[in-house]
Every structure is written in C-alpha cells, then in structure tokens.
C-alpha positions as CSV (number, residue, x, y, z in Angstrom):
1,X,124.6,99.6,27.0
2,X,124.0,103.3,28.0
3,X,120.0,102.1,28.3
4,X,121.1,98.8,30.0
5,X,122.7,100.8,32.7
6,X,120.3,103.7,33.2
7,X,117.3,100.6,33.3
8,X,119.6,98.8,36.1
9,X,120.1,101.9,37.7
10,X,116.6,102.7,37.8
11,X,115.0,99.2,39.0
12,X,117.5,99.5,41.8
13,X,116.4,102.7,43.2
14,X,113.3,101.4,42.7
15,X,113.9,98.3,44.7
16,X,115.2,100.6,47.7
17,X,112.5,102.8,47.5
18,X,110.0,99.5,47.5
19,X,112.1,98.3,50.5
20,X,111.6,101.5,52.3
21,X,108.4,102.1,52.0
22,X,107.8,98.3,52.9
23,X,109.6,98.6,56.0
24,X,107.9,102.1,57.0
25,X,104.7,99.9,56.7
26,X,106.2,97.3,58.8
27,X,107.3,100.0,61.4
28,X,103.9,101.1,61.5
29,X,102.3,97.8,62.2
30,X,105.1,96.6,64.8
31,X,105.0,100.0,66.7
32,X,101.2,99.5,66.8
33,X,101.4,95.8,66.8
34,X,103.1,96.0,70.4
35,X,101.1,98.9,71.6
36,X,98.4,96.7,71.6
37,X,99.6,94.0,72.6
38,X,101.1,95.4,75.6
39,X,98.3,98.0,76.4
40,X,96.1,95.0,76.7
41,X,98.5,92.7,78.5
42,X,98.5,94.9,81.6
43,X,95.1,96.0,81.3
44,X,93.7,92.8,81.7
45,X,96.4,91.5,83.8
46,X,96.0,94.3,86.5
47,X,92.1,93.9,86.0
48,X,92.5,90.7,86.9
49,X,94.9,91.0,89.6
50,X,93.2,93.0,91.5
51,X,89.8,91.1,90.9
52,X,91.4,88.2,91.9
53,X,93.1,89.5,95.1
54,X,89.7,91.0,96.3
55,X,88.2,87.2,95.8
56,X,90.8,85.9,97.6
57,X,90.8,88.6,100.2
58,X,86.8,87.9,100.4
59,X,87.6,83.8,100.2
60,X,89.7,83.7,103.4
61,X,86.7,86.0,105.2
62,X,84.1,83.5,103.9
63,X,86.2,80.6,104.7
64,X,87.8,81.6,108.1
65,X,86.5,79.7,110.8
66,X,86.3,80.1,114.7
67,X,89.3,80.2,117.2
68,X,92.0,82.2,114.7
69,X,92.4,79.4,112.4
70,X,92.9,81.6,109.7
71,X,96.1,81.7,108.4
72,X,98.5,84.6,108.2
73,X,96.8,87.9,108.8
74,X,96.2,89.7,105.7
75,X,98.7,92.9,105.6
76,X,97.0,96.3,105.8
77,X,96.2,98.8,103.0
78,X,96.2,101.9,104.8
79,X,95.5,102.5,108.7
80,X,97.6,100.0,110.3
81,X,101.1,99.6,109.4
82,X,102.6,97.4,112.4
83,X,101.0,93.9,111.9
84,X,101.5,91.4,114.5
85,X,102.6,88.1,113.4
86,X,100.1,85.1,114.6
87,X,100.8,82.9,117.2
88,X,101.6,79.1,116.7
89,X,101.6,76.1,119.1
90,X,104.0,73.3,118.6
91,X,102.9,70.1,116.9
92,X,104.5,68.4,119.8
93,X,103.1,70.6,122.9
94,X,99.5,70.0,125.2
95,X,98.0,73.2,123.5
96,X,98.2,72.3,120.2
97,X,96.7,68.7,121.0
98,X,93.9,71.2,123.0
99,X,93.0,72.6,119.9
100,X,92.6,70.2,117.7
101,X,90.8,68.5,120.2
102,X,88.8,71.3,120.0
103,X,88.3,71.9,116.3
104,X,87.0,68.6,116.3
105,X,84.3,69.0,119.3
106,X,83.2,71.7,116.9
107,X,83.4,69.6,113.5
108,X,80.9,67.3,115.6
109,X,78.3,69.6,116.1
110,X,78.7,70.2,119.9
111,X,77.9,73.8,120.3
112,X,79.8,76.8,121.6
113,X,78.8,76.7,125.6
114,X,79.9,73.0,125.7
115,X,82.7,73.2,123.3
116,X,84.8,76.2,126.0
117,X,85.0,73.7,128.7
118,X,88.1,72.2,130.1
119,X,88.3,68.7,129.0
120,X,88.5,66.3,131.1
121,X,91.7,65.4,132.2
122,X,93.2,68.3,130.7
123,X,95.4,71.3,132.4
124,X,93.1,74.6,133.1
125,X,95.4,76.9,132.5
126,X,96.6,75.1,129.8
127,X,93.8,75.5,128.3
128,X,93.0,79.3,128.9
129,X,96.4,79.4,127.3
130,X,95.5,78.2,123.7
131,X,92.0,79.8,124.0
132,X,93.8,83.1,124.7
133,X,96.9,82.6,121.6
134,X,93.6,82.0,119.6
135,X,91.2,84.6,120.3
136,X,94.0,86.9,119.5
137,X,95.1,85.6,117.1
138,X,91.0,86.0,115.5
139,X,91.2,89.4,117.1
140,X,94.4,90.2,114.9
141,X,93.1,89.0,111.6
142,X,89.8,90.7,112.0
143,X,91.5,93.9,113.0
144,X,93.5,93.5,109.9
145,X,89.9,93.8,107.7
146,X,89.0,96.9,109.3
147,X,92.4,98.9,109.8
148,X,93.0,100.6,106.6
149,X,89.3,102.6,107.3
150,X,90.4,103.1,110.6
151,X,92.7,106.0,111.2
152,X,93.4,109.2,113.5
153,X,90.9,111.5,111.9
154,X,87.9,109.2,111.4
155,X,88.7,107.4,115.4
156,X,90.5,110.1,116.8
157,X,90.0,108.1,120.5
158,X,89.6,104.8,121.4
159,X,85.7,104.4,121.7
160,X,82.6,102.0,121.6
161,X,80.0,104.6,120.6
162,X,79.4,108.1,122.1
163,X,79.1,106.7,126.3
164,X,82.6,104.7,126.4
165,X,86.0,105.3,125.4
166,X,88.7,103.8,126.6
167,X,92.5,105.1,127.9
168,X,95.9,103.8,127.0
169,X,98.3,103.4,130.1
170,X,101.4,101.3,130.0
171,X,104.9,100.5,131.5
172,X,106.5,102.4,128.6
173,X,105.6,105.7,126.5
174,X,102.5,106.0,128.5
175,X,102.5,105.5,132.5
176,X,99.6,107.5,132.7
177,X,96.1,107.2,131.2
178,X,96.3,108.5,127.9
179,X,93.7,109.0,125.0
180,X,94.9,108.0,121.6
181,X,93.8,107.4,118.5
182,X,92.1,103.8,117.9
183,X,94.3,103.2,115.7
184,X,97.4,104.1,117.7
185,X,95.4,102.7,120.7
186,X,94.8,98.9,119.0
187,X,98.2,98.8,117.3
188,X,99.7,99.3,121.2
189,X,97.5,96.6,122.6
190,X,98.0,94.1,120.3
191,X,101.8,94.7,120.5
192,X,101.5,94.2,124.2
193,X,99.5,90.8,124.1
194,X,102.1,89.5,122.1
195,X,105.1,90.7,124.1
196,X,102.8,88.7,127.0
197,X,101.9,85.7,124.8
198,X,105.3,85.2,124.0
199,X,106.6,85.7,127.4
200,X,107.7,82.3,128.9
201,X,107.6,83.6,132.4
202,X,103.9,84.3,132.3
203,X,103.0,81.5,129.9
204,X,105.6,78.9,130.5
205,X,106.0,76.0,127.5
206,X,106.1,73.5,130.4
207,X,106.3,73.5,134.2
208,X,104.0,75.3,136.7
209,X,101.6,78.7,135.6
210,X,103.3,81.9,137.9
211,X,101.0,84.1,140.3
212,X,100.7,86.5,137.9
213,X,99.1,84.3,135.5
214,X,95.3,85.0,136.1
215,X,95.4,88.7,136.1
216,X,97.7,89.1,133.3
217,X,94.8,86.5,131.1
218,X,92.1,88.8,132.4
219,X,94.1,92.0,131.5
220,X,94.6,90.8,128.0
221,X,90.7,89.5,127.4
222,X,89.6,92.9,129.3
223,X,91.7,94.9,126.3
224,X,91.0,92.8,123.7
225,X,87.3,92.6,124.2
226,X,87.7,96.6,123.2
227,X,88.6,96.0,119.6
228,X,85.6,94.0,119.1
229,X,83.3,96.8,120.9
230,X,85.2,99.5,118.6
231,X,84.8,97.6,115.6
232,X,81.1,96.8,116.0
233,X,80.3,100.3,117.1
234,X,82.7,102.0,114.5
235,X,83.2,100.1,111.4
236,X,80.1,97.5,111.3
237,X,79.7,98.5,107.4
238,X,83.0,97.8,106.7
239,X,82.6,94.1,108.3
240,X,79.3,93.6,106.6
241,X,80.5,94.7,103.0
242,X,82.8,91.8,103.1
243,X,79.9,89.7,104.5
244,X,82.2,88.5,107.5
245,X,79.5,89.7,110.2
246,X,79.0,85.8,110.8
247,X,82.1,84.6,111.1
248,X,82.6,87.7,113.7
249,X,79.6,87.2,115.2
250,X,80.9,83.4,115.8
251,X,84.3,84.6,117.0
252,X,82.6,87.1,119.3
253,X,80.6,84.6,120.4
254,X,83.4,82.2,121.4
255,X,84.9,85.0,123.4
256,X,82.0,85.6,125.3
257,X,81.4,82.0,126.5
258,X,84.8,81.6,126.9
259,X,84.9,84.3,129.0
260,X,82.2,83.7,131.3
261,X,83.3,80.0,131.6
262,X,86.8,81.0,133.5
263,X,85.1,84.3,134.9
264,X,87.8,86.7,132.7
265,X,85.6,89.6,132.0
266,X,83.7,91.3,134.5
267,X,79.9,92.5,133.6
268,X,81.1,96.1,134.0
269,X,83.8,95.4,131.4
270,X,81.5,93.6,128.8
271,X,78.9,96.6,129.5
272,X,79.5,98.4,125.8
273,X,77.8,95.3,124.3
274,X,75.5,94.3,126.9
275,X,72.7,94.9,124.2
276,X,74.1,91.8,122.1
277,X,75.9,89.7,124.9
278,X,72.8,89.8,126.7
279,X,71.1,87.3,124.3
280,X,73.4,85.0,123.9
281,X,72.2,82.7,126.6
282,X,68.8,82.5,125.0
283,X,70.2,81.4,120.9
284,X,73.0,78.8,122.1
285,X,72.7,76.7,119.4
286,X,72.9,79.8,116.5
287,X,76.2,80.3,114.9
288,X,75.6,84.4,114.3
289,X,73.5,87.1,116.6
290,X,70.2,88.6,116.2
291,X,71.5,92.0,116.1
C-alpha cells in the first residue's frame, strides 16, 4: 500500500511537472506566435497603406482633367494648413448646364481656343462665372500638391523668380502692401476668392451681374494667375515628380485662353510667364507646353 501511495504520489508530481513544462512551451510559442503575427500585420499593413495612398494620391494627378473637375482637394501634409473647400454649381442652375456643355465640347475633340467661347445663346457673365468657380477650383487642388514643400523659410515672399514678387494688401489685417510668405500670401488669396465666389452680391444665383462684377473677376484672375507663376518658378520639381506637369500645363493653358478671350489679364500682369504664354498661339492644338 505504502508503495501504491508513494507510486501515485510520484506520477502525479510528475504529471504537474509534465503540465508545466508543456505550458511554459506553449507560452513560448503563443508569446512568439503573436509577436509575429502582429509584427507582420502592421508592417505590411502600414507598407501598404502608405503605398497605396501615394498611388492614389498619384491616380487623381494622372487622372484629373481640365477646368477643376477633380474632386475634393487633397488635404495638406505640411505647409498649408487652411484648405479651401471646392466650389460646386447646382444640378439645377445655367452654370452647371455651362459646364457640362463644356466638358463635352472638350470630350469632342474641339480644342482649347474654341472650347473658352461664350456659347451661343448663353449669358457672358454667366459664363465667366463657372469658368472662374473652376479655374479656382484647379488652382486650389494644384496648390494642394505643392503646399506641404512650400513654407516661410524655403518662400519667404511671394515671388515668380528673382525679378517679380508680389505684395499682399487687403480690407482686413493688411490695408497696406505687405510682403508675406508664399505660403501665408496663397493661403490669404485663396481665402479671399472664396469669400468673393461665394458672395451672392457679386455673383448672384439669378438676376442681373452688379457694376462691380468685372473688376472684382479680373482682381481674382490677376491673383490667381500668381500661384501658377510661383509654382512654375518655385516648385516645378515638385509638379514633375508626380508627373502632373501636363495636366498643369493644360489647366494653365485654359487660363490663358480663357483670359485673353474676355480680356481679364493685362500683358503687364501675365509678364512673369511671357516666356511660355508667348507660344501658346503657335501649339493650339497641343494639350501640354514646350517648355
């Protein structure tokens, strides 16, 4: 009996110890089991996050085509932190009839200089109207690509190369002619566009255009035509490592004809890019610029 007890005795501790040693093993494995596991699970899920947010991010470049039709502007990483929500026409208003009339001019293969012109029948200012929304709305997303790599020490001014640089004045902060940062400088403008887009006094939904109409649209196509010259002179790498430069060069294009169609821009405003607007006339029918 004595042996009976001492051999039950002993197979028991010897079960436990079995037991423990199993589930020390199975510790092991579980603890290194879910290291793994979860090591790889975000390695491969943040590799691919983030490889497939800079092929989306390059998608809606490649894919965006003329006159802001875009989609929502693509949030900044760095230099800008104000973005400026796009601006929409009503399904059931003129302009948004306007511009699919004109998406599908373009979808036909007319080119650029014929595709700006009033239609026939059609409201003029009605139509400077959805041109403007859109070219700002183009002029916000592409600012948008570019703003993180533009801040106040690498554009401490508003410039378009070493000869121009351009002053910030408003009603507001800045009565007088101030230099700012491009940054600071493009933020403010494209704030102000949209405080004059979205006013109904200046751009009325329906009923007759104000006084004030004309040189409020030449004020904003004068300001806006700067981001395009700062962005060309200043951050041209920056657009071609995306390989956007067409699509750019198509909106910029646009803008120009558009421009010179309705007389918005004087020659002295446009002079920063006479080099490239200059040969526009002669290379109607190409889609991107020779420079």
């Amino acid at each position: 009996i004595v042996l009976l007890l001492v051999f039950c005795c002993v197979f028991v501790l010897f079960f436990f110890f079995c037991c423990l040693v199993a589930l020390f093993f199975l510790s092991v494995f579980l603890f290194f089991f879910f290291f793994f596991f979860f090591f790889f699970f975000f390695f491969f899920f943040f590799f691919f996050f983030l490889k497939t947010s800079t092929k989306k991010g390059r998608k809606k470049i490649y894919d965006m085509p003329l006159l802001g039709l875009f989609g929502s502007p693509l949030p900044s990483k760095g230099g800008t932190t104000n973005v400026v929500k796009k601006k929409k026409h009503a399904k059931d208003s003129c302009r948004y009839t306007l511009k699919q009339s004109f998406k599908k001019s373009l979808g036909s293969g007319v080119n650029l200089a014929d595709a700006v012109k009033c239609p026939p029948g059609e409201d003029k200012n009605e139509w400077i109207t959805m041109n403007t929304m859109e070219v700002f709305n183009n002029v916000n997303l592409i600012w948008q690509f570019v703003s993180e790599l533009c801040t106040a020490e690498s554009c401490p001014a508003m410039t378009a190369g070493p000869n121009y640089s351009f002053l910030w004045r408003d009603k507001g902060k800045y009565p007088k002619p101030t230099s700012l940062p491009a940054v600071t400088y493009i933020e403010l403008l494209l704030a102000w566009t949209s405080d004059r887009l979205d006013d109904e006094t200046i751009f009325p939904i329906s009923g007759k255009f104000p006084k004030e109409f004309s040189s409020t649209v030449k004020d904003i196509w004068k300001r806006l035509a700067r981001v395009f010259f700062h962005i060309y002179y200043h951050h041209w790498n920056t657009i071609q490592a995306v390989k956007a430069e067409a699509h750019i060069n198509t909106c910029f294009k646009h803008f120009i004809y558009f421009s010179r169609e309705f007389a918005l821009i004087s020659q002295e405003d446009l002079a920063p890019m006479a080099s490239i607007t200059s040969k526009i006339k002669w290379n109607e029918d190409s889609r991107t610029f020779s420079e």
